[in-house]
VOMI-685527 format. One record per residue (C-alpha): z, y, x. Coordinates in steps of 0.02 Angstrom, whole numbers. Layout:
residues N
(pt (Z,Y,X));
...
//
This chain:
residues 182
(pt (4395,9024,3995));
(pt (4374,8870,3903));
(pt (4523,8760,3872));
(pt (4580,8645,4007));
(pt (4504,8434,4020));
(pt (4650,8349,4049));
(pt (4576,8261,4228));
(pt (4681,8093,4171));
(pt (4643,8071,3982));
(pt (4504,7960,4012));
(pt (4604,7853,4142));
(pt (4734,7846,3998));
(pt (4585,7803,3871));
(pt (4530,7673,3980));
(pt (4705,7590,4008));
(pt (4723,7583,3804));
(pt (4559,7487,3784));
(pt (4575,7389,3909));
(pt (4748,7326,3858));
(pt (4716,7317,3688));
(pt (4851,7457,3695));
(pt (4867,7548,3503));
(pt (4989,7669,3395));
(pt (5128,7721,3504));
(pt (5072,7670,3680));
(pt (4931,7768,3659));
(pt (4997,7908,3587));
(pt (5140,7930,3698));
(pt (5035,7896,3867));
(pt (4888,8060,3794));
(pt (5025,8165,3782));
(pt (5090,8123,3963));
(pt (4909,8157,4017));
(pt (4862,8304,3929));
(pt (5008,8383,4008));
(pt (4977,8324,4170));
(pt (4806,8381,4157));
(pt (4891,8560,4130));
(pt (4978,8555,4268));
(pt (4824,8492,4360));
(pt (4714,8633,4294));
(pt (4847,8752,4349));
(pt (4794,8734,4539));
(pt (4623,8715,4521));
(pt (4531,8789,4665));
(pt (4680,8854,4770));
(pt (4693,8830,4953));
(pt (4856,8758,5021));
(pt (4911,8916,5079));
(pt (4920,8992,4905));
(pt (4974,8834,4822));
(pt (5123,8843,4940));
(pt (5175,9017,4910));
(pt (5303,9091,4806));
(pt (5267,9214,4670));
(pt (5413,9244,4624));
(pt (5612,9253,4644));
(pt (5633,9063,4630));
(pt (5599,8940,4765));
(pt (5466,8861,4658));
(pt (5272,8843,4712));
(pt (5134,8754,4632));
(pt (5122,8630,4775));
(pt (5318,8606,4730));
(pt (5279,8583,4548));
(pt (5154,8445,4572));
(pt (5262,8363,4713));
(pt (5432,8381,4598));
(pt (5333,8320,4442));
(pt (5269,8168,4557));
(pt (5436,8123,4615));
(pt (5515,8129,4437));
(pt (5429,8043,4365));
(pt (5411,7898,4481));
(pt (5602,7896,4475));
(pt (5602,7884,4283));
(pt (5471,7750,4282));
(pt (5608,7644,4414));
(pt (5754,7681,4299));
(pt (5637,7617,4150));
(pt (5614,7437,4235));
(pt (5791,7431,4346));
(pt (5902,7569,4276));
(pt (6005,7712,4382));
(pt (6010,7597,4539));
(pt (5820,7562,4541));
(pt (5815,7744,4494));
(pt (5925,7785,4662));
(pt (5839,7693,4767));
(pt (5715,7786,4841));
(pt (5789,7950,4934));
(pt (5760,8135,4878));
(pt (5773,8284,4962));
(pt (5820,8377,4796));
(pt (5785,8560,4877));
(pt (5599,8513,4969));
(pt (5524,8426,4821));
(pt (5506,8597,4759));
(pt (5396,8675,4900));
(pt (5276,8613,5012));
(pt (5332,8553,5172));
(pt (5236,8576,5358));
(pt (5071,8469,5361));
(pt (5072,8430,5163));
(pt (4900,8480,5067));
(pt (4891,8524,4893));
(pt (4720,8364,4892));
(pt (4872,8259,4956));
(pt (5016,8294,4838));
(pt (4876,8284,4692));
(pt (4837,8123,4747));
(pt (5004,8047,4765));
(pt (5038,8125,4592));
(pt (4875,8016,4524));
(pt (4938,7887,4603));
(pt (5100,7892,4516));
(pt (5010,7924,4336));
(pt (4900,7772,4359));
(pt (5062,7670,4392));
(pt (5151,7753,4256));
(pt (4998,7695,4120));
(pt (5000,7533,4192));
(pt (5200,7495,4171));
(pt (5176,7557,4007));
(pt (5032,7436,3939));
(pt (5123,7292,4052));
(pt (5293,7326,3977));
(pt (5343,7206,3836));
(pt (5465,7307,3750));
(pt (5478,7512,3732));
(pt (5679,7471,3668));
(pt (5709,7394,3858));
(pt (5864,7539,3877));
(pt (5980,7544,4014));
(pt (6142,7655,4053));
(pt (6105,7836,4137));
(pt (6158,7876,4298));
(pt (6333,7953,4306));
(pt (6291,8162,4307));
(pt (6378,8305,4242));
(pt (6209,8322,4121));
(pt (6208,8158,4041));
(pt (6311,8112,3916));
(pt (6466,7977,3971));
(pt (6406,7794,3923));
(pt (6234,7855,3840));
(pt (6074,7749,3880));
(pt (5912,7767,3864));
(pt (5768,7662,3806));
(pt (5589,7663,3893));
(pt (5514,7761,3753));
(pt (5646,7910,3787));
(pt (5624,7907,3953));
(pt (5432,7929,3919));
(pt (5492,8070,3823));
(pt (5590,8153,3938));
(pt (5442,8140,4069));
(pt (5325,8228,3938));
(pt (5454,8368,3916));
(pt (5476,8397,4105));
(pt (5298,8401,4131));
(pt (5243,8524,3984));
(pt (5405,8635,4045));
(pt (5336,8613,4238));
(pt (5153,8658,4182));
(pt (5236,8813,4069));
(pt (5309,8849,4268));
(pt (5157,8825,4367));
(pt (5066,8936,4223));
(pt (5177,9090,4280));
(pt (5162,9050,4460));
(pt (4982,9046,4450));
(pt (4962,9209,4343));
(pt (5085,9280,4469));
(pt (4988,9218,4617));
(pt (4808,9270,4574));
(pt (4803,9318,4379));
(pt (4715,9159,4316));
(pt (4790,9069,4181));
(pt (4791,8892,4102));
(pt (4753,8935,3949));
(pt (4665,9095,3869));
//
């Protein structure tokens, strides 16, 4: 098996030129995609039964994955424009973004989650400043007072997606023995 094509990086290409986008921008928005495109790859040609089955003893499924990826990152793209109450302000069922609920597809939640990516890109080439920080939510896993600054937010995203696409990897393998990469 040949290595995975991100499905985004040309989306993300496209945004740079277009925007006259360079260095960091760039950089940081590739990475994003070529771990979303991971994560993409990971459910390649599944139906929605098997993307919403568990493989094992967690409650995660791929399905899950790409909805809880989806939803966190939307959130972090809130907090990067309008901080922990922006962040807050749309609801979350904390325990069903991680499996697929009654009349969700796996085409659906992969288009919401392209959805989100192509809004992510475009804050990022629209925002003036990657410094922009604002105070974290109060939670027993941030640090009291810290903020953070669009670029570690960006970050952050990156790391939960490459650690959700490690996830999905082991689901998959799990599920029907194919594999990301290798």
């Amino acid at each position: 098996m040949s290595a995975p094509q991100p499905a985004g990086a040309a989306g993300a290409a496209r945004a740079a030129g277009a925007t006259g986008l360079g260095g960091e921008r760039v950089d940081l928005l590739q990475t994003l995609d070529k771990h979303r495109g991971f994560l993409r790859f990971t459910v390649r040609d599944l139906t929605d039964e098997q993307a919403a089955r568990r493989t094992t003893a967690s409650e995660l499924c791929l399905g899950g994955l790409i909805k809880h990826v989806a939803a966190t990152e939307a959130g972090w793209m809130r907090f990067a424009v309008g901080g922990a109450d922006a962040m807050a302000s749309e609801p979350l069922d904390w325990e069903g973004q991680f499996r697929m609920a009654e009349g969700e597809t796996l085409a659906g939640l992969l288009a919401g989650y392209e959805q989100v990516a192509a809004a992510t890109d475009a804050l990022v080439a629209s925002l003036p400043d990657l410094d922009l920080a604002h105070p974290l939510p109060s939670a027993p896993w941030f640090e009291p007072g810290a903020a953070w600054s669009v670029r570690r937010v960006l970050l952050h995203v990156i790391a939960e997606t490459a650690q959700h696409a490690g996830h999905a990897d082991i689901i998959r393998e799990s599920l029907d023995g194919a594999r990301t990469m290798g």
